[in-house]
N, C-alpha and C positions, 0 to 999 in steps of 0.2 A: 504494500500500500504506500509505502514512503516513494518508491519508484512513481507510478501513479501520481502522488501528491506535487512530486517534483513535475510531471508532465504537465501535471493541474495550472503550477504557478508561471510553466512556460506557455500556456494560454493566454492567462492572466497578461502576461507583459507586452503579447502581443494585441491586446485588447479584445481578446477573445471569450467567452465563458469560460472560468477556471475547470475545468473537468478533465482528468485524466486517464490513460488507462494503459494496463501493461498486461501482455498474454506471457504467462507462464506456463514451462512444462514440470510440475512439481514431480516428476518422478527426479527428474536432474536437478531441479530449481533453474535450469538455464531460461533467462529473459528472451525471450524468440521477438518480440516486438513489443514499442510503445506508441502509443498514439496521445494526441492532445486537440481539443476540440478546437476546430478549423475551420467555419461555415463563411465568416467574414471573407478573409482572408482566401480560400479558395474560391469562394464564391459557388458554393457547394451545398447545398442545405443537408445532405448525406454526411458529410463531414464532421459526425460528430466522435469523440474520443475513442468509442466502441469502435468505430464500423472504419476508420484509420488503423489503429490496432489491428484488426480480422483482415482488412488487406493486405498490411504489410506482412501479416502471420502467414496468410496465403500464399503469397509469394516468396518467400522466403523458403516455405516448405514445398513449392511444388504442387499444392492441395488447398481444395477449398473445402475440404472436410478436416475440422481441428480438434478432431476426437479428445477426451484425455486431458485437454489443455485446459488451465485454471484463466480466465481473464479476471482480472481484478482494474476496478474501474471507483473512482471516489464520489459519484452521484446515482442513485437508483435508474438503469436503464431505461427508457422510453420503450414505449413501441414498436419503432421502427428499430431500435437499439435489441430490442428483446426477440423480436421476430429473425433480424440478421445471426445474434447467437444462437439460435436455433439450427436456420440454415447448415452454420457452421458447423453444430455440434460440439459445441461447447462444454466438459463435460464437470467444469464448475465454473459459477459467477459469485466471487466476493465484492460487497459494494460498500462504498462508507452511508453521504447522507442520504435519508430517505429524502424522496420529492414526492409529497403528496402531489402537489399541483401536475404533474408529468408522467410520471414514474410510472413504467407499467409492467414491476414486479410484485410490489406490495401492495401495490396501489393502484388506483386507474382498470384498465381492463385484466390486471395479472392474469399476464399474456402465457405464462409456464404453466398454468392450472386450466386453461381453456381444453374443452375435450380436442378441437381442432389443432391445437401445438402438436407435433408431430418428433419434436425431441424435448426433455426435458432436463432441463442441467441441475446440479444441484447448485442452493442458492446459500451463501451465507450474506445475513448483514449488518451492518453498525460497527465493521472496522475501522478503526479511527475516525467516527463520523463526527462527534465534534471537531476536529480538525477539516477536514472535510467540508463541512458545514460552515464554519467561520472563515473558512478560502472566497467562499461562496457571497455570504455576508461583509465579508469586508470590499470583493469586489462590486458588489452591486452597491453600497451604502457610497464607495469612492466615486462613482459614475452620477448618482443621484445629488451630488455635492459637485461637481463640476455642472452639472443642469442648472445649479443652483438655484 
């Protein structure tokens, strides 16, 4: 998660949403890829820290099947976040803050509990989610203070 958080703050600096996310293979612990959320800046609305991660994880390995593999990401994945891990075959997702308002593992349509998800990962959550969380909070309170 600290990997991730550090991706998180390299969002942050590019005026990005702080969110980050690293694909693990925990049988090795070797880091296969990091992502950090990019939608601005690519100009991408795909571009979010998950689904950067799951490319680079992709290509990296030759496979768009990433069996086995841990993604650990510092915001509760989305929908379209939740649906692409799937794809993938993700076969754990650890996540820090919960988003009610987005999220759609705990929250929202928890998209891994639908009869229609077709793979289900295991989920852990609230790793370092106050950190996580006041990544989050400190970038959005900085922006609302420049609007001033």
């Amino acid at each position: 998660m600290r990997i991730a958080l550090a991706a998180a703050q390299d969002a942050a600096s590019r005026g990005e949403t702080p969110v980050g996310a690293v694909i693990v293979d925990p049988t090795t612990e070797e880091v296969i890829a990091i992502g950090s959320n990019g939608p601005i800046g690519a100009h991408d609305p795909t571009a979010h820290a998950e689904i950067v991660a799951l490319r680079e994880a992709a290509a990296k390995l030759g496979n768009y099947r990433l069996t086995d593999l841990t993604l650990v990401v510092t915001l509760e994945p989305c929908a379209m976040c939740a649906g692409a891990i799937s794809h993938a075959r993700i076969g754990r997702v650890v996540f820090g803050a919960e988003d009610p308002k987005g999220g759609a593992v705990v929250h929202g349509p928890k998209f891994f509990e639908q009869p229609t998800c077709h793979w289900r990962p295991e989920v852990t959550s609230g790793v370092l989610a106050e950190e996580s969380a006041e990544l989050l909070r400190g970038f959005f309170r900085a922006r609302r203070k420049k609007k001033g």
